[in-house]
C-alpha positions as CSV (number, residue, x, y, z in Angstrom):
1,X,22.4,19.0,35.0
2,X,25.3,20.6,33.4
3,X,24.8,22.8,29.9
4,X,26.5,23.2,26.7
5,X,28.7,26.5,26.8
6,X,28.1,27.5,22.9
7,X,30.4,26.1,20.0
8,X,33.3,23.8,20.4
9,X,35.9,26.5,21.1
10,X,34.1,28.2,23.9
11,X,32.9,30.9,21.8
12,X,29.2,32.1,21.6
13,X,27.9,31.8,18.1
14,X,27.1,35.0,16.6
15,X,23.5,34.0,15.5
16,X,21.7,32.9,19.2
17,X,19.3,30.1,18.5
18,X,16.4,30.7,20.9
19,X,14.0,28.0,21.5
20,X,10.3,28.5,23.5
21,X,7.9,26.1,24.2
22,X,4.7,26.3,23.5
23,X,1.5,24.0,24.5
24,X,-2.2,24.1,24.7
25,X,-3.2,26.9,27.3
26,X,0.0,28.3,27.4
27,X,0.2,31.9,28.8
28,X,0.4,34.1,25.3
29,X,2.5,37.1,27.3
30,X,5.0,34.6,28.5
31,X,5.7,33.7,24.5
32,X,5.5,37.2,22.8
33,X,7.3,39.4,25.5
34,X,10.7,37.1,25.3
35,X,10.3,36.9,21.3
36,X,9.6,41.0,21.0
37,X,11.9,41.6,23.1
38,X,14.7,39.6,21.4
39,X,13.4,41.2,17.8
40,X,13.8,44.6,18.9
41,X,17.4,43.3,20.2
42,X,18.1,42.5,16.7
43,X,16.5,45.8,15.1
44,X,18.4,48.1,17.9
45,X,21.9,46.0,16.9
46,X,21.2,46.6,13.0
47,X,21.5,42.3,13.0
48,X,18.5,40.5,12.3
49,X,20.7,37.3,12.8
50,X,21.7,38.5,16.8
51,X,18.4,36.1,17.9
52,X,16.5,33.7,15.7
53,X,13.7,32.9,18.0
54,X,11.4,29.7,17.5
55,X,8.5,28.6,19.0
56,X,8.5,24.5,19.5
57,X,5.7,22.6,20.3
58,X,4.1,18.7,20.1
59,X,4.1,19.1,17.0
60,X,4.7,21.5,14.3
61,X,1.0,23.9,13.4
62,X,-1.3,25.8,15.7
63,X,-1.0,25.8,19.2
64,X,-4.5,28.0,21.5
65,X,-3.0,29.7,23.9
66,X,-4.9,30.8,27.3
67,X,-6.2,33.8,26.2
68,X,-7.8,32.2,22.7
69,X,-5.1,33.5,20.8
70,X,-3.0,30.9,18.2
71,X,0.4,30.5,18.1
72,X,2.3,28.8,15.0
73,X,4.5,26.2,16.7
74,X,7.9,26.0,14.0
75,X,8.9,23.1,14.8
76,X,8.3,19.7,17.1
77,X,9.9,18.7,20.0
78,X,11.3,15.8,18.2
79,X,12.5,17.5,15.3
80,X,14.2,19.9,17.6
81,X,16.2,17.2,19.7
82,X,17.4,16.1,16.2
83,X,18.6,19.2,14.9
84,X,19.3,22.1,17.6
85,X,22.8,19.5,19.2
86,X,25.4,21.8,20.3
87,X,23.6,25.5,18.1
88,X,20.8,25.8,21.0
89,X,21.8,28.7,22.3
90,X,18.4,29.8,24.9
91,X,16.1,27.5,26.3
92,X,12.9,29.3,27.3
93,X,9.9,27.2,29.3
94,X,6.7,29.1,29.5
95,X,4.0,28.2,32.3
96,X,0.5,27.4,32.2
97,X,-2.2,27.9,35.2
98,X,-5.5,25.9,36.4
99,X,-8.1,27.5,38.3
100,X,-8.2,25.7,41.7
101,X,-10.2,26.0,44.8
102,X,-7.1,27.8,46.7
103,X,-6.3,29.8,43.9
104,X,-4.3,29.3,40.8
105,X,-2.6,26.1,39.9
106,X,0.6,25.2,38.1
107,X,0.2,23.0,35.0
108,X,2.5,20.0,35.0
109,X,2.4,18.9,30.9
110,X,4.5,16.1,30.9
111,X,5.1,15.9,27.1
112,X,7.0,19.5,27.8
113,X,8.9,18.0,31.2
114,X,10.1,14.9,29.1
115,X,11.4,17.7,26.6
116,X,13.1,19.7,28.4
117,X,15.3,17.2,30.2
118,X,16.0,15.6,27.1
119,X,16.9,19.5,25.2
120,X,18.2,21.1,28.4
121,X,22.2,19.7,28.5
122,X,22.1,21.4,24.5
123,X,21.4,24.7,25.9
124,X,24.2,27.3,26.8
125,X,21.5,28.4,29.4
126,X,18.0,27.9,30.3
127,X,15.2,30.0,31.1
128,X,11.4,29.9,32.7
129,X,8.5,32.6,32.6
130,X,6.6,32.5,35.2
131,X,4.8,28.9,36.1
132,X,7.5,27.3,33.8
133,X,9.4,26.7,36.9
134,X,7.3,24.1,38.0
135,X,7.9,22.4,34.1
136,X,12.1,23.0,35.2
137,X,11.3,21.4,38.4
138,X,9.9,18.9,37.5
139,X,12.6,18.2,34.7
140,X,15.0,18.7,37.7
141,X,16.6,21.3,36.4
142,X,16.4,23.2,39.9
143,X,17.5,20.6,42.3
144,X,20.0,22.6,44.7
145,X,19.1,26.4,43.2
146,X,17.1,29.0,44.5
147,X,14.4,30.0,41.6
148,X,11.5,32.1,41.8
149,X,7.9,31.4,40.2
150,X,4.4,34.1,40.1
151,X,3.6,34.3,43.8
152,X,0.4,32.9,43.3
153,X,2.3,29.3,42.8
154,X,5.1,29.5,44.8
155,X,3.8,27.9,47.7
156,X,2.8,25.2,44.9
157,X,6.5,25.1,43.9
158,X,7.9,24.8,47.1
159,X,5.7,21.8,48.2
160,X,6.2,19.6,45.2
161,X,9.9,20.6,45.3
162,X,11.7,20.6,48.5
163,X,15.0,20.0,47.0
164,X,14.4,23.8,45.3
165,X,14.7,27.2,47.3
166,X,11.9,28.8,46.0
167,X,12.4,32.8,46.6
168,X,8.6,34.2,46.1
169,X,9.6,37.8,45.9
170,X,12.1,38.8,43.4
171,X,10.6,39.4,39.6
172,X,13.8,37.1,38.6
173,X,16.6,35.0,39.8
174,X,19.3,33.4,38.2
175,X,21.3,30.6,39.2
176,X,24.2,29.9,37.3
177,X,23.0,29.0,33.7
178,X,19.3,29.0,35.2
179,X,17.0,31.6,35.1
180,X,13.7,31.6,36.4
181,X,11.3,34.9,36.3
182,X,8.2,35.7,38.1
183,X,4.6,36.3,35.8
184,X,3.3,38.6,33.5
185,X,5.4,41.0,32.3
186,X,8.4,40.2,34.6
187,X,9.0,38.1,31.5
188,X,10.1,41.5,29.7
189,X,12.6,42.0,32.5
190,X,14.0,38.8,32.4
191,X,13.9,38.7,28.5
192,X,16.1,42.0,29.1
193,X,18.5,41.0,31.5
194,X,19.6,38.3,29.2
195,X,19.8,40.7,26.1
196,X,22.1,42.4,29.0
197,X,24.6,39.4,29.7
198,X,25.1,39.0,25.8
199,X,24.9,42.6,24.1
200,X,25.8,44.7,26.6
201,X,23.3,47.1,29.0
202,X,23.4,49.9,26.5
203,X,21.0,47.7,24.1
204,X,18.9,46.3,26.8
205,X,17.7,50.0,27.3
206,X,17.5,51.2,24.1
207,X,15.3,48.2,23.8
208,X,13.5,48.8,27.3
209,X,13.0,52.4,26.0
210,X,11.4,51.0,22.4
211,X,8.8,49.2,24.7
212,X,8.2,52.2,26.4
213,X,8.9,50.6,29.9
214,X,9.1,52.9,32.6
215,X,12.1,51.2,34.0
216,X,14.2,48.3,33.5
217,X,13.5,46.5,36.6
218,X,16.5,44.3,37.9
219,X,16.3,41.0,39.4
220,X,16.3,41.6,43.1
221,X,13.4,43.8,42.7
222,X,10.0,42.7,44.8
223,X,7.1,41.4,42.4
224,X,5.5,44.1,44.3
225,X,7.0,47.4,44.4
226,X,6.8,49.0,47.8
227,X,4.1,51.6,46.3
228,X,2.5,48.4,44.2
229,X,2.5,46.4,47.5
230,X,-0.3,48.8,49.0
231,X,-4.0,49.9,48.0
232,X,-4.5,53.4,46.9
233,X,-4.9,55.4,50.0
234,X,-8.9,56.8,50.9
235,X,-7.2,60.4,51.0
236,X,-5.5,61.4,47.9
237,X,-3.3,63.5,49.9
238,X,-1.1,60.0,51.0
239,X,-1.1,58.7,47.9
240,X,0.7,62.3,46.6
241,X,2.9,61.4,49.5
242,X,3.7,58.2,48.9
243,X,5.1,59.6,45.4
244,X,7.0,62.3,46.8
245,X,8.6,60.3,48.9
246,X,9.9,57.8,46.1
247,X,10.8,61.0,43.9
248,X,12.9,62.5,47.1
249,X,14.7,59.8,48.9
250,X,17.8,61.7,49.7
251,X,15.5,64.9,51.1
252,X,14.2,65.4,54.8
253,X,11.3,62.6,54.9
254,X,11.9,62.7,58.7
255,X,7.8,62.0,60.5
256,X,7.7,65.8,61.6
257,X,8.8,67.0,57.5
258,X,6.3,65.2,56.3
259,X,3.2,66.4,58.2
260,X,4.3,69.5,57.6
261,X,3.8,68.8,54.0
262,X,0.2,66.9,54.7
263,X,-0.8,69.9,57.3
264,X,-1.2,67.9,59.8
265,X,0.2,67.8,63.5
266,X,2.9,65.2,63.6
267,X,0.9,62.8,66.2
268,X,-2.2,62.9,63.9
269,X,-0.6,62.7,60.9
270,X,0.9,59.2,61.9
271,X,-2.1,58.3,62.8
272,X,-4.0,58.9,59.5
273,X,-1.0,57.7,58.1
274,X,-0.7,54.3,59.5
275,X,-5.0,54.0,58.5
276,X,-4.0,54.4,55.1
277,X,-1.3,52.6,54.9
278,X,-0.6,49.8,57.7
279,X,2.6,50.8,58.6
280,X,4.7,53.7,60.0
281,X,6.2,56.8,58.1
282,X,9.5,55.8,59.3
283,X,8.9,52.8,58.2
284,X,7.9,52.9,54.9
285,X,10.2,55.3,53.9
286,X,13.2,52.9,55.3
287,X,11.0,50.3,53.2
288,X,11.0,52.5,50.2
289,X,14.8,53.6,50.4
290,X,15.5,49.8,50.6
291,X,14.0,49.1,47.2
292,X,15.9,52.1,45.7
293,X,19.3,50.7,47.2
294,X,18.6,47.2,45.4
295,X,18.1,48.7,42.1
296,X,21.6,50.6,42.5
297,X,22.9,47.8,43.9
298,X,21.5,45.3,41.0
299,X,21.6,47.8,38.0
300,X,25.1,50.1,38.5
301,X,28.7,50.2,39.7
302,X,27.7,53.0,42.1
303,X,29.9,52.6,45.4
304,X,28.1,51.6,48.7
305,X,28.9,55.6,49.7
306,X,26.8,56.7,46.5
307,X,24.3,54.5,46.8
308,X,23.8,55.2,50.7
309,X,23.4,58.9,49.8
310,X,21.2,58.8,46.5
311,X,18.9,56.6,49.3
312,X,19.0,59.2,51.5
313,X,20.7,56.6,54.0
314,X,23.3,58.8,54.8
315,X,25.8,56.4,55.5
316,X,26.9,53.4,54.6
317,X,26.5,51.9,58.2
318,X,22.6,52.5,58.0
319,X,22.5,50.7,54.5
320,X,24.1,48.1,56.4
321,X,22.1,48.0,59.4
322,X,18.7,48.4,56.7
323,X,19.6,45.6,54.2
324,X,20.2,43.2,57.3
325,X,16.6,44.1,58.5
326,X,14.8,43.7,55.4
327,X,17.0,41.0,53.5
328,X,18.6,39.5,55.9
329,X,22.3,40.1,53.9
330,X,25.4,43.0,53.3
331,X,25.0,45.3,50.3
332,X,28.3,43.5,48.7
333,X,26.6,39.6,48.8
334,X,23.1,41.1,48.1
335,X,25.2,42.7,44.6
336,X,27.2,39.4,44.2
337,X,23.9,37.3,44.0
338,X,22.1,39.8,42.2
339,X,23.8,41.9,39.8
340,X,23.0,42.1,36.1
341,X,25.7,44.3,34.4
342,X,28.9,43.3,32.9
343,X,31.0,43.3,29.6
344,X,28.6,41.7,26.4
345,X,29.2,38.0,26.3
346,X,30.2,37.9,30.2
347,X,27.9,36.4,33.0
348,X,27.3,39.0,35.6
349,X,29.1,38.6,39.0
């Protein structure tokens, strides 16, 4: 489904209309993370006109959310198919869940579906937070694209949507003019890589830094960092580890170096090691560097020699040889498809 570009000329307007959808049981975070993080946009540019965000919903009034909290929905969806043609600048499509008997289900509300395929082509790019790729879906928005979705519903996703290739790991992908982010507070991320593609990195940090965010995670990144991806360890000792190891990734974190810091003999120390852990010390350190190359890779113009140092890869052949273990592709594709900086007002590359 091909999108409007911005005005007639090709320009972007200087005031970016962005429109979210809201709905009974709507996910509240998936609403107030993109609008925040668009208003602190506009504070940190001294231009409250950068974003005007509005929420959109059946009809204009009150809208519960999931967690019991109201929303205010501006305007209605047919009000806004009347009077957003050609000055919609931001689509965003929130998600909704079900308990199920397997786990969580994605809500299909068809008044938002029938929307959004009408609203859609008006939009110089659209987005969805979390279980609002199912709503793009199913709008047939991502027919053809790889898209991502909260890992509790990608499975979900994938089932009712063969034509999609649905990538359960990454806290965002974008496909062209379609971005789709993972739950929760990936929606900050995503909200900030598109503050990125129109005002420039420097602002999406200063606003990353306002919400106190301990980093401004990129794309590529796992839903579950390789620390997150584990259980705290039954001996504090490995979990110390575990963080000196993602604070020193271009030290000596060779098995034998890192017993000697846990006082243990090397064959023991694997041992306890892999208990605490389910895997190696080789590796999760190769695991950990890994996630560290993506970020570089994703969020910088580093050079593949740079990056394979600051990894503690040494060189670049064994970033190589790691991304093709673990991802399966070359640093340069793995930054092609995933890359977030560029000049404001550019698409990444």
């Amino acid at each position: 489904m091909a999108m409007a570009e911005g005005n007639e000329d090709g320009s972007v307007p200087s005031t970016r209309r962005v429109v979210i959808a809201v709905f009974p049981d709507v996910d509240l975070l998936d609403v107030t993370g993109p609008a925040e993080v668009f208003a602190l946009a506009n504070r940190e540019t001294g231009s409250q006109a950068a974003y005007q965000v509005r929420l959109v919903g059946r009809s204009r009034g009150e809208v519960t959310t999931s967690a019991g909290v109201r929303l205010v929905a501006d305007l209605s969806f047919a009000e806004t198919l009347a009077e957003n043609a050609g000055v919609l600048d931001t689509l965003i499509v929130p998600g909704a869940v079900d308990p199920g008997p397997g786990g969580s289900v994605a809500r299909i509300d068809r008044d938002v579906v029938e929307w959004v395929k009408a609203v859609a082509p008006q939009a110089r790019r659209v987005a969805s937070v979390c279980a609002g790729a199912h709503l793009l879906a199913a709008a047939g928005l991502l027919d053809g694209r790889t898209a991502t979705t909260h890992w509790s519903t990608a499975a979900q996703l994938a089932a009712d949507h063969p034509a999609v290739t649905v990538d359960p790991d990454p806290i965002f992908v974008r496909s062209g003019t379609v971005w789709t982010g993972a739950g929760i507070s990936a929606c900050m991320d995503l909200s900030l890589a598109l503050v990125a593609e129109d005002l420039g990195e420097e602002v999406a940090l200063a606003v990353a830094r306002q919400l106190v965010m301990y980093l401004k995670r990129q794309g590529g990144q796992s839903q579950f960092s390789v620390p997150l991806s584990l259980p705290p360890a039954a001996r504090r000792g490995i979990d110390e580890l575990r963080m000196f190891i993602a604070e020193h990734l271009d030290g000596d974190l060779s098995a034998a170096a890192l017993a000697g810091r846990m006082c243990l003999s090397e064959r023991h120390f694997a041992r306890v090691f892999r208990q605490e852990t389910g895997t190696s010390p080789a590796s999760y350190v190769e695991a950990t560097r890994v996630e560290a190359a993506r970020r570089l890779l994703e969020g910088t113009d580093q050079g593949l020699e740079l990056v394979a140092a600051g990894c503690g890869f040494g060189s670049v052949e064994t970033l190589h040889r790691a991304l093709r273990k673990h991802l399966g592709t070359t640093p340069a594709a793995y930054r092609r498809r995933f890359r977030t900086t560029g000049r404001p007002g550019q698409p990444a590359h």
